[in-house]
C-alpha positions in Angstrom: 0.0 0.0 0.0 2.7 2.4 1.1 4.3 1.8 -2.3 1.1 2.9 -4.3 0.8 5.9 -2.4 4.6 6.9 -3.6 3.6 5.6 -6.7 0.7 7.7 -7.0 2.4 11.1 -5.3 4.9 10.9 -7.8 2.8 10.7 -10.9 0.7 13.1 -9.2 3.8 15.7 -9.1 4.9 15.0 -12.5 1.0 15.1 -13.9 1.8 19.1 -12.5 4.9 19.8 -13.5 3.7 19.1 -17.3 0.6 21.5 -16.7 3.1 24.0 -15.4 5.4 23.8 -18.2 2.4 25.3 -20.7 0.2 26.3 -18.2 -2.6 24.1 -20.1 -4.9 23.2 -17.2 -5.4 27.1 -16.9 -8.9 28.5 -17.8 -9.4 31.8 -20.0 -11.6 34.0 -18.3 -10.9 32.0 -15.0 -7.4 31.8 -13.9 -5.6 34.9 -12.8 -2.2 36.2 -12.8 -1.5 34.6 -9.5 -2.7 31.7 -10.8 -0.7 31.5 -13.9 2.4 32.3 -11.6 1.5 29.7 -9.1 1.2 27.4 -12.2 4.0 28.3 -14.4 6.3 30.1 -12.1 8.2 33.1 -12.2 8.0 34.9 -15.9 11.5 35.9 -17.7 9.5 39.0 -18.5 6.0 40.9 -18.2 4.3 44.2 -19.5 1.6 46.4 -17.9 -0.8 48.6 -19.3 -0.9 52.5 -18.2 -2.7 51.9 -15.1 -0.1 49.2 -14.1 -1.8 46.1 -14.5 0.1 43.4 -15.7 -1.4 42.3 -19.3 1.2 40.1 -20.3 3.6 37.4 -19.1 6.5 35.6 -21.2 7.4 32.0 -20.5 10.4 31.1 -22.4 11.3 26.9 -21.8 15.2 26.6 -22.2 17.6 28.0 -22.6 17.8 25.8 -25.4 14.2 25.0 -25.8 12.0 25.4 -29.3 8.9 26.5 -27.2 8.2 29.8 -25.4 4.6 30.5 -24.1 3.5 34.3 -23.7 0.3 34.5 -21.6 -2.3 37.3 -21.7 -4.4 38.8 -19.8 -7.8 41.0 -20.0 -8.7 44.7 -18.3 -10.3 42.6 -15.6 -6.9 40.9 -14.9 -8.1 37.4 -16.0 -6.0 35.2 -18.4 -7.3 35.7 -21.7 -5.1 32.8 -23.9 -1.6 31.5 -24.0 0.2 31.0 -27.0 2.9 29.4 -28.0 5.3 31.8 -29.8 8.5 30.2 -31.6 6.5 29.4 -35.1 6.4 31.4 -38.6 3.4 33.2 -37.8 4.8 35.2 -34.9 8.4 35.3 -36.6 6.2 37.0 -39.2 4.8 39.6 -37.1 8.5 41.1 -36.6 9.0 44.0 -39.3 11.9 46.2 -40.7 12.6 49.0 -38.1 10.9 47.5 -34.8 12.3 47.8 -31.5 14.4 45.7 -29.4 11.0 45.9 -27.1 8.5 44.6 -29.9 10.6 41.7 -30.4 10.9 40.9 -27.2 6.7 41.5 -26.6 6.3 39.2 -29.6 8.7 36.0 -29.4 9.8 37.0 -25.5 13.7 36.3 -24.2 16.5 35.3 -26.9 18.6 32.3 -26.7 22.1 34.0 -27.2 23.5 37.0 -29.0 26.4 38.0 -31.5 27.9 41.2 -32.5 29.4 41.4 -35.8 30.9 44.8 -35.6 32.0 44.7 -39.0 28.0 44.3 -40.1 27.3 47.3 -37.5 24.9 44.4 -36.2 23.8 43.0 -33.1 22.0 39.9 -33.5 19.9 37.7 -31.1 18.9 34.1 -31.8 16.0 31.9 -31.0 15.9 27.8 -31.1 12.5 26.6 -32.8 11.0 23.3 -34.4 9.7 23.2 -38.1 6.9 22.4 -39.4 8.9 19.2 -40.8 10.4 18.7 -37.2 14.0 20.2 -37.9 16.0 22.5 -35.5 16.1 25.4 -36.9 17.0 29.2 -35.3 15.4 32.0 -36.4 17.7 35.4 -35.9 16.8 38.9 -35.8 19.0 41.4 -37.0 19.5 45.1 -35.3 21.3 47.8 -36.4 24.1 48.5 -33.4 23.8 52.3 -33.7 19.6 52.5 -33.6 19.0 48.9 -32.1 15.9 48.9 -34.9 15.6 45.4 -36.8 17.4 45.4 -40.1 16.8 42.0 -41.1 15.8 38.6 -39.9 16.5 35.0 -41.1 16.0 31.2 -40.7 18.6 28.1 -40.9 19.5 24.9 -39.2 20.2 25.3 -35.6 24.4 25.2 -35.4 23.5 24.2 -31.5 22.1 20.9 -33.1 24.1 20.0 -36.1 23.7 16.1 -37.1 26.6 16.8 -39.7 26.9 19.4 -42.4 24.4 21.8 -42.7 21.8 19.4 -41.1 19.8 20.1 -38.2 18.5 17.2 -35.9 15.0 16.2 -35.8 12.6 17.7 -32.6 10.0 16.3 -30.7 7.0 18.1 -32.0 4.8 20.4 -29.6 1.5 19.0 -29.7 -0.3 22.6 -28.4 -2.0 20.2 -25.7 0.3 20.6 -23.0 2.3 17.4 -24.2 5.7 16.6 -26.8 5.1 13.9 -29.4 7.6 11.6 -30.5 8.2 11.7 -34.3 
């Protein structure tokens, strides 16, 4: 008996630490920012609105992780969604002459940084999975004298090179709280 109860305290604790990872078990229009905290745990970053309400929270899973989660909330302080943000869609959302600040509001905390003084650019770098399951990093570019994006670009991840210019494959984020093997 005593080893069912371990048995069933430790699935218990790793059933939470997978809802904490995405914060997936959290309700829109329900959970609060307390709760996301509680759930998820301290955010890398967050953003308030004028009144100094917090309206967003970034979740970034790494360092060298291919998901980060950026949760929002409403004017009555209650989550409103969490999405995950490493995909083409938000890397799409990042234009020619943003901020360092709307970057970070869209895709949250980089991976690692270069300078390439010789470029006049200051790069940061973010790990993601493909659509076809490869690592891949997607950079963005910033001039070093405004810190406005220049340019941005995707390639094979040179963190998880399988040999020439090949990435390795990544578990695929199912958007249900879980990882899927390929």
């Amino acid at each position: 008996m005593k080893q069912l109860t371990t048995l069933m305290a430790i699935a218990a604790t790793l059933m939470s630490g997978c809802a904490s990872y995405s914060g997936a078990g959290l309700k829109p229009g329900i959970a609060t920012v307390s709760d996301v905290e509680d759930t998820m745990g301290t955010p890398a970053l967050s953003w308030k609105n004028s009144q100094g309400q917090i309206v967003q929270l970034s979740y970034p899973r790494g360092p060298a992780g291919w998901v980060s989660f950026m949760a929002y909330f409403d004017d009555t302080a209650h989550l409103s969604r969490i999405t995950q943000v490493l995909d083409l869609k938000h890397f799409t959302e990042i234009k020619v002459g943003d901020t360092q600040e709307q970057v970070l509001r869209i895709l949250g905390p980089y991976r690692d940084t270069y300078r390439f003084p010789q470029k006049n650019s200051l790069d940061w770098n973010w790990g993601w999975c493909d659509s076809s399951l490869l690592r891949m990093a997607f950079t963005v570019s910033f001039d070093q004298d405004t810190l406005l994006v220049k340019t941005t670009e995707i390639w094979p991840d040179p963190f998880y090179q399988r040999g020439g210019m090949y990435s390795t494959y990544c578990e695929p984020w199912t958007g249900d709280g879980s990882f899927e093997n390929p």
